[in-house]
Backbone as CSV, one residue per row, in Angstrom:
resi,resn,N_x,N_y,N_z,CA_x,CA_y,CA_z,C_x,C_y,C_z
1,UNK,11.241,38.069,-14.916,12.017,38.230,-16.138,11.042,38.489,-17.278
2,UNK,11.727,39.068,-18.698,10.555,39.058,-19.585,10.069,38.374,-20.616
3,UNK,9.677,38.715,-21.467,8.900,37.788,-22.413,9.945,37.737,-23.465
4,UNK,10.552,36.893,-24.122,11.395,36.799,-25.504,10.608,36.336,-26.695
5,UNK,10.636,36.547,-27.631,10.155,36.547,-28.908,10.870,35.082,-29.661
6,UNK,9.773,33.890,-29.493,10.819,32.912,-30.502,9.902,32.595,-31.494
7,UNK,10.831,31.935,-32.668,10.265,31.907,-33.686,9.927,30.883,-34.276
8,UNK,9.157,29.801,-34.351,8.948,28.435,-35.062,8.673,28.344,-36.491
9,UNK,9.288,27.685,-36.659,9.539,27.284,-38.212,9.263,25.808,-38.376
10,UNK,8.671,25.249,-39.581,8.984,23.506,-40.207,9.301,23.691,-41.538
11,UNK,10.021,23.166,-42.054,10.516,22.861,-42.738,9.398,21.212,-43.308
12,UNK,9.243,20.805,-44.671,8.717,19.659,-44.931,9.371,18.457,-44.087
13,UNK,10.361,18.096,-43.958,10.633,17.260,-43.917,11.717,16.915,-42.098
14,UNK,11.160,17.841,-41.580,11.909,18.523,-40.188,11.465,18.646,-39.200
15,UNK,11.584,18.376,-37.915,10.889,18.546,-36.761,10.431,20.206,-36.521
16,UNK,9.705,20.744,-36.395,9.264,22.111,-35.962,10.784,22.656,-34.858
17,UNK,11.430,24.209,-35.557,12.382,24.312,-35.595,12.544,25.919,-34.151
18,UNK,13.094,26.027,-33.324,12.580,27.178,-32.569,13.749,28.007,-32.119
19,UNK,14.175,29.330,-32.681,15.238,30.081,-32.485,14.780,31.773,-32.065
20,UNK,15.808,32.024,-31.157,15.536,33.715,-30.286,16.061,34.257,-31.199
21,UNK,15.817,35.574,-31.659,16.299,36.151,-32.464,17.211,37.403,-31.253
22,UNK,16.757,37.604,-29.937,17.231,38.162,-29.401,18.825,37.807,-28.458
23,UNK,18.565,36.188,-28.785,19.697,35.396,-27.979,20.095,34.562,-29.184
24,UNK,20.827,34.691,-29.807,21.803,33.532,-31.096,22.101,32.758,-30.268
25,UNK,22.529,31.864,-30.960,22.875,30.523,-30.373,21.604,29.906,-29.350
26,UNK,20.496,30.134,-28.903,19.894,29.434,-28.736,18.416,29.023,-29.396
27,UNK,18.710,27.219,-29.911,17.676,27.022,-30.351,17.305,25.627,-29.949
28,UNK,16.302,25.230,-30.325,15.867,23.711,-30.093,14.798,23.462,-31.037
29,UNK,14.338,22.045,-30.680,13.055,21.581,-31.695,12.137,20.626,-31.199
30,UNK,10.884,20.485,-32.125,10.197,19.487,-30.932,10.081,18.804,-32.483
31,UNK,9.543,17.284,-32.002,8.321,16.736,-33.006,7.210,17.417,-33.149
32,UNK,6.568,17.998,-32.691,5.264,18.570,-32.626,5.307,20.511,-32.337
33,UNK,4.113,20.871,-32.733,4.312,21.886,-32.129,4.612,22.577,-30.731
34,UNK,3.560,21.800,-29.682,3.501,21.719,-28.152,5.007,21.472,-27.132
35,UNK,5.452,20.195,-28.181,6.844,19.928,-27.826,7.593,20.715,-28.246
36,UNK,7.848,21.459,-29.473,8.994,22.486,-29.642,8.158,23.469,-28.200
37,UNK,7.148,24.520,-28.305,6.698,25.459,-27.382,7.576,25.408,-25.899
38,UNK,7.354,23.652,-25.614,7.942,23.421,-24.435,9.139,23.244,-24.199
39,UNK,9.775,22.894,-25.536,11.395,22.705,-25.578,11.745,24.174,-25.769
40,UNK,10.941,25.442,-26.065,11.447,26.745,-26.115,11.917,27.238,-24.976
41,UNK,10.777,26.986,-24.200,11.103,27.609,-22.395,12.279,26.856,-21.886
42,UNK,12.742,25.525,-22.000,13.684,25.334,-21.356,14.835,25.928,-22.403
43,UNK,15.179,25.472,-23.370,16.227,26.256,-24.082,16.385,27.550,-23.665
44,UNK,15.250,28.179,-23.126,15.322,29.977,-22.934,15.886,29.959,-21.288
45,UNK,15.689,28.897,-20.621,15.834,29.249,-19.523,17.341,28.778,-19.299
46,UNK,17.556,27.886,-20.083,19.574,27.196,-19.555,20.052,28.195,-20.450
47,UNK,19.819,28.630,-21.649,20.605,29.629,-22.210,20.856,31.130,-21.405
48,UNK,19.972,31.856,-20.883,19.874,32.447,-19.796,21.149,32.387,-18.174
49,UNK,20.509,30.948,-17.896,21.535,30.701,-16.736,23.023,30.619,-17.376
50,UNK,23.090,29.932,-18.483,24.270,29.651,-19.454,25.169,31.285,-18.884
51,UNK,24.500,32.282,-19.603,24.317,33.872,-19.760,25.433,34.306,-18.012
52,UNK,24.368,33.865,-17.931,24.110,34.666,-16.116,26.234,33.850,-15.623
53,UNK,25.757,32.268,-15.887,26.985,32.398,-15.377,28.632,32.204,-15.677
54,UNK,28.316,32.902,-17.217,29.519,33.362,-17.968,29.747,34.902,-17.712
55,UNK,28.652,35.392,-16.825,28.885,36.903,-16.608,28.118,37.710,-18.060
56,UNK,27.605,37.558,-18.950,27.259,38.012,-19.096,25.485,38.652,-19.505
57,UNK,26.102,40.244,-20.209,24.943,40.918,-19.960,23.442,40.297,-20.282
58,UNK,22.421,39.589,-19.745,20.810,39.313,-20.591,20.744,40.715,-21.817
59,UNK,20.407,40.443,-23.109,19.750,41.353,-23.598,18.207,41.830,-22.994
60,UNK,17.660,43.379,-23.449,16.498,43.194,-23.046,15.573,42.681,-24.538
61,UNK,14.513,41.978,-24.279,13.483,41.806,-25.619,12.964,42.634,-26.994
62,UNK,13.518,42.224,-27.613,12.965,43.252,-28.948,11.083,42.862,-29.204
63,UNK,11.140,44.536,-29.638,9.499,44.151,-30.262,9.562,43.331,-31.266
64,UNK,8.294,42.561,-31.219,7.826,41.764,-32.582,7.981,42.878,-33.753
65,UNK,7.588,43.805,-33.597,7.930,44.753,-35.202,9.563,45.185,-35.217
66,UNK,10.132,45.097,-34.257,12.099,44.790,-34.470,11.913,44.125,-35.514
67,UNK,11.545,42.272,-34.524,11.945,41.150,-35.026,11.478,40.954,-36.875
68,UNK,10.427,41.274,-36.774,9.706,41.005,-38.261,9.808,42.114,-39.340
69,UNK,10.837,43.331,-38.761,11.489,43.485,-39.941,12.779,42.684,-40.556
70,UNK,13.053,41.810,-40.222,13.855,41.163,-40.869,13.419,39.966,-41.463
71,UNK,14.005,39.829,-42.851,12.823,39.562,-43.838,12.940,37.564,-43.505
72,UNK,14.666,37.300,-43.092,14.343,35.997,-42.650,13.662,35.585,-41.991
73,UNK,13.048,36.069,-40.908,11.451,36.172,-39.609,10.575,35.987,-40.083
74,UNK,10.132,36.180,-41.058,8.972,36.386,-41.818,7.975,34.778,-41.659
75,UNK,9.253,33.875,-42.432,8.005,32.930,-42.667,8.067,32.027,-41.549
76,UNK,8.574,32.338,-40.299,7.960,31.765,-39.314,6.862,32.349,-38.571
77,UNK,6.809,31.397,-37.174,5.270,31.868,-36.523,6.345,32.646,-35.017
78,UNK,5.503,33.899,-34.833,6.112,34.440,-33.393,5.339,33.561,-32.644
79,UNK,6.043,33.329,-31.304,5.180,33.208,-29.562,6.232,33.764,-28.551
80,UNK,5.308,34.253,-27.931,6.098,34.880,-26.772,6.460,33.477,-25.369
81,UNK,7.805,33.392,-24.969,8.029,32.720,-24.123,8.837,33.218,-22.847
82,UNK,7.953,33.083,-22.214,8.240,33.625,-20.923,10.355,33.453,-20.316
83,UNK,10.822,34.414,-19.912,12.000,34.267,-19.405,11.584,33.627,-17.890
84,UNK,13.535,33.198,-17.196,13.075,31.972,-15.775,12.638,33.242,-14.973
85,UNK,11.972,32.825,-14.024,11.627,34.454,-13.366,12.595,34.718,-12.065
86,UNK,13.341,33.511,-12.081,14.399,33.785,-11.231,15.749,32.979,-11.366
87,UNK,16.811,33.627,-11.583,17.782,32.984,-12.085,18.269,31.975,-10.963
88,UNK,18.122,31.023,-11.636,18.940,29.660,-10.539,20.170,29.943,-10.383
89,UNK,20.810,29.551,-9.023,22.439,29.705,-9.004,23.198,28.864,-9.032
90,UNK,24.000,28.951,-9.915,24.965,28.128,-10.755,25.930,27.529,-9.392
91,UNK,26.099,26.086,-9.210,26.996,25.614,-8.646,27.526,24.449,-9.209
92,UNK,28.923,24.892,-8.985,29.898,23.358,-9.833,30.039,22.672,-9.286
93,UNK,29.890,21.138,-10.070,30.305,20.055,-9.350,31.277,19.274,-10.343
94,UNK,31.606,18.419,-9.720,32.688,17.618,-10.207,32.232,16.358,-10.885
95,UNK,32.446,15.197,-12.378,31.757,13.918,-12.133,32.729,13.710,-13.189
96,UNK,32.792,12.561,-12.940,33.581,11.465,-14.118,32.514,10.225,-14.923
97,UNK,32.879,11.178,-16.324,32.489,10.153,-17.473,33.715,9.487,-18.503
98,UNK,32.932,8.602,-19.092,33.513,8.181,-19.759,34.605,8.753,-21.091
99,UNK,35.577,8.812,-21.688,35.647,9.950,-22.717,34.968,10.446,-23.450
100,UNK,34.441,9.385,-24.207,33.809,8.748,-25.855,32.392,9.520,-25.408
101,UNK,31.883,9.317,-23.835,30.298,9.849,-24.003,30.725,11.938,-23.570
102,UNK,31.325,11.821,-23.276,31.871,13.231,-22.764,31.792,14.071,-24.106
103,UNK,32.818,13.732,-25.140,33.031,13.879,-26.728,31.624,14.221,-27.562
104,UNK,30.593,12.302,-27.023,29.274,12.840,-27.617,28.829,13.699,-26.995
105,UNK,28.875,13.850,-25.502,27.637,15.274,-24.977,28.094,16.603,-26.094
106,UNK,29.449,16.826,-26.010,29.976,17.875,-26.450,29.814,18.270,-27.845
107,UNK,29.534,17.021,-28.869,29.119,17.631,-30.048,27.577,17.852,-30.285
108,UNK,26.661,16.847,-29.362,25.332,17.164,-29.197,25.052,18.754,-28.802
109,UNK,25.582,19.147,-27.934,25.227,19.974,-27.189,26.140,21.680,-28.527
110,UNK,26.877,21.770,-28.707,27.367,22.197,-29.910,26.156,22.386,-30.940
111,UNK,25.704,21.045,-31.640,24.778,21.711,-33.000,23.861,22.146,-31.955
112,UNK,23.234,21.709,-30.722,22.134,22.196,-30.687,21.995,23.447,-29.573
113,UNK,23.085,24.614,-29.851,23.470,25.268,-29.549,23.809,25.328,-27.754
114,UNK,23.860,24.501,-26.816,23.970,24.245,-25.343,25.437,24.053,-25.175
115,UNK,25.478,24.951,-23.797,26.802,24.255,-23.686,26.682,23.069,-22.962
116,UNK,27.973,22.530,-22.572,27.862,21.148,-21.589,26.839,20.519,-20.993
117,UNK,27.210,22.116,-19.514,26.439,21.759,-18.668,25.000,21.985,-19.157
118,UNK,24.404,22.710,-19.855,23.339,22.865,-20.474,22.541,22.049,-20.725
119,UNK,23.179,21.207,-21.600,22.932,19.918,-22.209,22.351,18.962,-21.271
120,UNK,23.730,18.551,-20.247,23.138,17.464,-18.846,22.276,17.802,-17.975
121,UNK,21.879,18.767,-18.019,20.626,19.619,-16.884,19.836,19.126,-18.216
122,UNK,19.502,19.740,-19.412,17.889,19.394,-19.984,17.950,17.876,-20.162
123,UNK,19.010,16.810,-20.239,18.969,15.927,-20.695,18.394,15.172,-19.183
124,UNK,18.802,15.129,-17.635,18.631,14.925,-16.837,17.156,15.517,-16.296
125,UNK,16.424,16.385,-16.492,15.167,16.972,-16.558,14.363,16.089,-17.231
126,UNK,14.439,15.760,-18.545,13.586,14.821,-19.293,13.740,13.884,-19.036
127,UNK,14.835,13.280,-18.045,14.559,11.894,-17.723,13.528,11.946,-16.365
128,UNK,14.009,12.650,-15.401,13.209,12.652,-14.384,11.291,13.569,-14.924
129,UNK,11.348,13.949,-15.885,9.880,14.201,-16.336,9.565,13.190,-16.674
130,UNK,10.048,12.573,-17.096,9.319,11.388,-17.946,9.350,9.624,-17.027
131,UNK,9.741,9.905,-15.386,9.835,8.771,-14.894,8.383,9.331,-13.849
């Protein structure tokens, strides 16, 4: 797959901020720089599968001189982040939660542009990274 163009931003008072200009709706953030970088690739990669299994089309990558004519681009930093190089295949399963935490996945996953399942795959990833 190819390289996408994301864009990091901080803000004073904000975790380092990371959005595709080629894919809306997906963004994320780290505390740090390293941690947004790394929270880019996965955001790029469930948004992608997200993509793949709503049917639709991947865009292909705009050049950095696309992207940075637009003057909001500007005062962030480009890095190139690699797309998944092979799309995982989407299989449904079934699980029962609670309402109330169902509600929270759903507005978490909302601002921070993921859908659902999106959400419980990176949220379930960082637990098992971090055990």
């Amino acid at each position: 797959m190819a390289e996408y163009i994301a864009l990091i931003h901080k803000d004073a008072e904000s975790d380092f901020g990371v959005s595709f200009p080629d894919l809306p709706g997906c963004v994320t953030a780290g505390a740090t720089l390293d941690e947004a970088r790394a929270m880019a690739a996965e955001a790029l990669a469930l948004h992608i599968e997200g993509m793949i299994e709503d049917g639709e089309a991947i865009p292909e990558p705009s050049s950095l001189t696309v992207i940075m004519k637009e003057r909001e681009n500007r005062d962030a930093v480009a890095v190139l982040v690699p797309g998944p190089t092979k799309p995982a295949r989407a299989v449904r399963v079934n699980i029962t939660l609670p309402e109330d935490a169902l509600h929270a996945i759903d507005r978490y996953a909302e601002r921070h542009g993921l859908s659902r399942s999106g959400m419980i795959v990176a949220a379930a990833k960082r637990m098992m990274d971090a055990a």
